[in-house]
N, C-alpha and C positions, 0 to 999 in steps of 0.2 A: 247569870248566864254569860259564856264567853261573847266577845266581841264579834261579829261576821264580817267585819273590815279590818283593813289595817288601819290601825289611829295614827300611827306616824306619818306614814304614805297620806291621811286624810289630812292632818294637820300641814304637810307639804303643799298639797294641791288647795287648800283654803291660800296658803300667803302667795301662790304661784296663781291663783286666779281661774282655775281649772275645772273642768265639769268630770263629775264620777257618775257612772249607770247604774243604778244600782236595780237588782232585784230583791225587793221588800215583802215578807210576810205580814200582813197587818195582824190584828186580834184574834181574826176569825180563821185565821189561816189561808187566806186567799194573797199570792205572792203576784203580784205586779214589778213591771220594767218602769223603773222613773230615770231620766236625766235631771240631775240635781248641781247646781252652782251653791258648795257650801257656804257655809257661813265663820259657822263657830261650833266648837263643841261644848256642852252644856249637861248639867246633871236633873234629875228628878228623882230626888230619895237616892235609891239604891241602882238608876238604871241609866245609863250613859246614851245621852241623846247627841244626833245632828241636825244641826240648826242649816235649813237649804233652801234655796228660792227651787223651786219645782216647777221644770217646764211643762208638765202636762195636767198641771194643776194652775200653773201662772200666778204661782201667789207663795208665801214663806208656808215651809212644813216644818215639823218636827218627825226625826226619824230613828227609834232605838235600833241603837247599833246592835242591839242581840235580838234583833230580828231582820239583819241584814244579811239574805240567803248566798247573794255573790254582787261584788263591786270591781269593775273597770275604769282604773281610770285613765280619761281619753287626754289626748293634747290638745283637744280643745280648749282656747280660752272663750271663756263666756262674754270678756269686754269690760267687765266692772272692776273697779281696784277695788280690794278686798275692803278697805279703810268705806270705803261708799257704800259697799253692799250692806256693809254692817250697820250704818248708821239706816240706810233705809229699814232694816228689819226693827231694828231699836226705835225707831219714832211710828214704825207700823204697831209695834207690841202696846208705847206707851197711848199710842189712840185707843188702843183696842182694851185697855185698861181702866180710860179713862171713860169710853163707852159703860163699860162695866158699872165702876166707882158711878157712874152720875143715875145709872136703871138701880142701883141695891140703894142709892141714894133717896129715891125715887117711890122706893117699895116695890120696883120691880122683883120680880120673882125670875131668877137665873139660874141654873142646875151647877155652873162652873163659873169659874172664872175663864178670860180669853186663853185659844191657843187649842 
């Protein structure tokens, strides 16, 4: 499925520090308004994700861009240098991994991996 952002414009505003609004279709079809400080863009198989800290979640989401119904993006800067945000989500990912790794270690029983 096409893209519902622009990737260049997004890849702009990730090294510019910038916040995009976006309105998101989730799985079920129900389209929410999020304000997002990207990150990075990032693949899953066949489906091109954005990697955002999410203000109205307050915590990193993943966002497929071919469920992104329309994106503004504001002159907002969020405050984080891009180089910072990114390592926060990178050491968020690798705890969250490592959480993981140590319950399937464990004999936990997990449906997924983090994320």
């Amino acid at each position: 499925a096409p893209d519902g952002i622009d990737m260049a414009q997004t890849r702009a505003w990730i090294h510019a520090g910038r916040k995009i609004r976006l309105d998101y279709r989730d799985e079920k079809g129900a389209v929410s308004q999020r304000i997002v400080w990207p990150v990075t863009v990032g693949y899953l198989a066949t489906v091109r994700m954005l990697i955002a800290w999410c203000e109205l979640r307050s915590d990193f989401r993943n966002f497929r861009t071919d469920r992104v119904v329309a994106a503004e993006f504001l002159d907002d800067r969020h405050g984080q240098r891009p180089a910072v945000l990114r390592a926060r989500w990178q050491r968020q990912m690798e705890e969250e991994w490592a959480t993981y790794d140590a319950a399937k270690a464990a004999g936990g029983l997990l449906p997924h991996g983090p994320g």
